[in-house]
N, C-alpha and C positions, 0 to 999 in steps of 0.2 A: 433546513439542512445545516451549512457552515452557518453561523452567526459570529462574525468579527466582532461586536459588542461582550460575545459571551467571552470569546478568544482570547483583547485584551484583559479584561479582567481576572482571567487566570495567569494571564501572564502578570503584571501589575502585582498580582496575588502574591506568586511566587517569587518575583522580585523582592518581594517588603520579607515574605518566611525567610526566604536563604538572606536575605543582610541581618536580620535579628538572629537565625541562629548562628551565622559567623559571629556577632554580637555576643553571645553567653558561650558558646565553644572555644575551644582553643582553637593554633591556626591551622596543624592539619586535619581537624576532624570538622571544623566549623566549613572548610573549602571541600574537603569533602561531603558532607551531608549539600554543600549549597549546588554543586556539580548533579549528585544525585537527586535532588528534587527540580532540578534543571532539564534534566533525560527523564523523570516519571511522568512530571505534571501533563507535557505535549502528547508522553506515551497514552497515557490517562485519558485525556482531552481528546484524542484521536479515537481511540477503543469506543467512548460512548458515541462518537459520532457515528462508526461505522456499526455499530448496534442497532442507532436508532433504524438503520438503511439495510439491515438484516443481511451484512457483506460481511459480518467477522466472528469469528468464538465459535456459539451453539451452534448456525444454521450447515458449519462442513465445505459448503460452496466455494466462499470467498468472493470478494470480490472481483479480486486478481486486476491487470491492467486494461481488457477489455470491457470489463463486464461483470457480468453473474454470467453469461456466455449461458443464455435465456434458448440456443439456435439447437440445443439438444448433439449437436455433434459434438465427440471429444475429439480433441488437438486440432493442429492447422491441415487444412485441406491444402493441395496448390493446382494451380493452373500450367499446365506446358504452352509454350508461347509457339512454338511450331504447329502443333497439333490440337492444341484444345481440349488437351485429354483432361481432367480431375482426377488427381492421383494424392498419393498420403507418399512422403518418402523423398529420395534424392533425383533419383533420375525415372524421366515419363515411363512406363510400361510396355508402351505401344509403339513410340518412335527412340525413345533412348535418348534424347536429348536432357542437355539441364539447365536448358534456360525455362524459365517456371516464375511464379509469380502466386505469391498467398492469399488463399482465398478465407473470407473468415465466413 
């Protein structure tokens, strides 16, 4: 999955690019282009990771912060702490309370 060997090396990588093309560029186009492959390269490096892990692009799903969210329910469930109900929304159904708790 993460490989911190591959990780440096892309950074390292992009270090040496952006100081050689601020090297042949002038100075706002060379700090710009070095800015810019600064925010693509991690962009880049990220993308194929989460490809390999079938969380990003083609597959729709996402990863998202949970998961691939595998449980087939969409959104959060919650729990009312009075009652025990499982309800979707702000306040219980059954007792009207809003003390609650997320069920995932």
């Amino acid at each position: 999955m993460f490989n911190y060997k591959t990780y440096l090396i892309f950074l390292f990588a992009s270090l040496a690019i952006s100081i050689g093309l601020q090297m042949i560029l002038p100075f706002p186009y060379g700090l710009g282009a070095a800015l810019a492959l600064f925010i693509a390269f991690p962009l880049l490096l990220r993308r194929r990771y989460m490809s390999r892990m079938r969380g990003y692009g083609d597959s729709g799903t996402g990863g998202g912060f949970f998961g691939m969210n595998s449980g087939g329910s969409s959104g959060v469930r919650y729990v009312c702490l009075v009652c025990n109900n499982k309800h979707k929304g702000g306040s219980c159904p059954r007792c009207g309370s809003k003390m609650q708790r997320a069920d995932f």
